[in-house]
C-alpha positions in Angstrom: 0.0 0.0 0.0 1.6 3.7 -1.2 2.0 6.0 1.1 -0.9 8.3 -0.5 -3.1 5.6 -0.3 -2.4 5.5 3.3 -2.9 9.0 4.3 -6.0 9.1 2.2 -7.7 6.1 4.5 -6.3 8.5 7.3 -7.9 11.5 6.1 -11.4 9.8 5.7 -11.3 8.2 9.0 -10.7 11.9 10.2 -13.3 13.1 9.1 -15.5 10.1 10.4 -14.0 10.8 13.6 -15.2 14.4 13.3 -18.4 14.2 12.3 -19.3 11.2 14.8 -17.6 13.5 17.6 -19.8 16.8 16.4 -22.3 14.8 16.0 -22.7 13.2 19.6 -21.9 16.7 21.1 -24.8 18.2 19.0 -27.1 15.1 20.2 -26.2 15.9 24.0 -26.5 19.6 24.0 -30.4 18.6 22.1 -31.1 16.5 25.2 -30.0 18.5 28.1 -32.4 21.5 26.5 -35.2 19.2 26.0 -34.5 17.6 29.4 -34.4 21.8 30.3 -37.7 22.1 28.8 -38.6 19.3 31.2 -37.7 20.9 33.9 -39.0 24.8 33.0 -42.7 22.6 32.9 -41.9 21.1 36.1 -41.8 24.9 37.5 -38.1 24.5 37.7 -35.9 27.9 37.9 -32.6 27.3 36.4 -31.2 30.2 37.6 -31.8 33.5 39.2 -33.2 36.3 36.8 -29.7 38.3 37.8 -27.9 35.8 36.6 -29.6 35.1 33.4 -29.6 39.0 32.3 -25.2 38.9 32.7 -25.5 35.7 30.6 -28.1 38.0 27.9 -25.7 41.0 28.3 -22.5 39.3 27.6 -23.9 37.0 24.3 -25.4 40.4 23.1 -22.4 42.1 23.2 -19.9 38.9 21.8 -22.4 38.2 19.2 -23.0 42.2 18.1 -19.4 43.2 18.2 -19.7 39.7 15.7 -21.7 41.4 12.9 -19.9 44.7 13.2 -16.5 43.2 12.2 -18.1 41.1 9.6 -20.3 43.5 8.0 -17.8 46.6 6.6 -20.0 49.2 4.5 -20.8 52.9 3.5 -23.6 53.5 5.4 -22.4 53.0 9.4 -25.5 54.0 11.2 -27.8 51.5 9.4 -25.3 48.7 9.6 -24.7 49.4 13.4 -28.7 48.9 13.7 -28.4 45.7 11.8 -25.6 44.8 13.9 -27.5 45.3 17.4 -30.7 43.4 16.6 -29.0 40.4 14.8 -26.6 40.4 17.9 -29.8 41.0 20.3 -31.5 38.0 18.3 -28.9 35.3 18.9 -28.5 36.7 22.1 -31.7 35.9 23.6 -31.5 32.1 21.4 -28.1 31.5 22.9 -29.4 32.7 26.7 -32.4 30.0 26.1 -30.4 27.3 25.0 -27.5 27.9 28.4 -30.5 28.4 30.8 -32.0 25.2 29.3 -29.1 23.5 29.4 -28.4 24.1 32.7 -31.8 23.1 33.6 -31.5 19.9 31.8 -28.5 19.0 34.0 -30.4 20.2 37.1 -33.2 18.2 36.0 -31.3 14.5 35.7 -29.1 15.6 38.6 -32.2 16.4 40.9 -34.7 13.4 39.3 -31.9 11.0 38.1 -33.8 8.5 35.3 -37.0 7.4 36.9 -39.1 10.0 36.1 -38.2 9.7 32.3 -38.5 6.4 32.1 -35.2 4.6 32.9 -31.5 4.5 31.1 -33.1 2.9 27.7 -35.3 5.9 27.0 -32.4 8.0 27.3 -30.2 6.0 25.1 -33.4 6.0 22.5 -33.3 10.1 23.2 -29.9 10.3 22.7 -30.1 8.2 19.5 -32.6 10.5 17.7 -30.9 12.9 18.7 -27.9 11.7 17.0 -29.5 11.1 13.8 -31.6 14.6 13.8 -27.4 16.1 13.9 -26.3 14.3 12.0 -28.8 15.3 9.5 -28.5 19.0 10.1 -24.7 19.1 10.2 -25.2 16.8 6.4 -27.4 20.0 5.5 -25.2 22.7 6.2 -22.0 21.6 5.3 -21.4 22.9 1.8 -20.9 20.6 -1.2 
């Protein structure tokens, strides 16, 4: 076997190796916020409101100063508005998704596996979950 045969059957098992990795990551992070979700119906409070609003403030200003380095135009005012309420948008997705996530941990720390139905419901959770990732990350990756 050549040695560019070799590296070849190295780079596809990277990338196997990456998407399986991403993939499984994607798939936890899917069931901690629906195990969140879980626990918001339960009445649960992840965490205090104080601490929520310094989690909102800091994604809103990461994600804004974001689109004002990326987006480099003419008209400064109008592209500084842009900015704000595309940085204000995925700062209020991304504070959902932590506060869930911390609520899903919260939630099987606090109620362990009985009340969702034992370790094979999980697994079956965390195996749709896989394939749902799997799917998006097929999606967006460019051809």
């Amino acid at each position: 076997m050549s040695l560019i045969a070799k590296l070849k059957g190295m780079a596809e098992y990277k990338k196997y190796l990456k998407t399986l990795v991403l993939s499984t990551a994607l798939a936890f992070l899917m069931l901690y916020i629906a195990f969140g979700l879980m626990f918001f119906a339960k009445g649960g409070n992840a965490l205090p409101k104080s601490f929520i609003f310094l989690i909102l403030a800091i994604f809103f200003i990461i994600f804004t100063v974001f689109y004002q380095s990326k987006g480099k135009s003419k008209s400064k005012g109008k592209q500084n508005l842009k900015s704000l309420i595309k940085g204000l948008f995925l700062a209020i997705c991304a504070t959902f998704a932590f506060v869930a996530i911390v609520g899903g941990v919260k939630f099987m720390v606090y109620n362990g596996l009985e009340l969702i139905g034992g370790i094979g419901s999980v697994i079956s959770a965390l195996a749709i979950c896989m394939i749902v990732s799997t799917v998006f990350l097929t999606l967006l990756t460019p051809s």
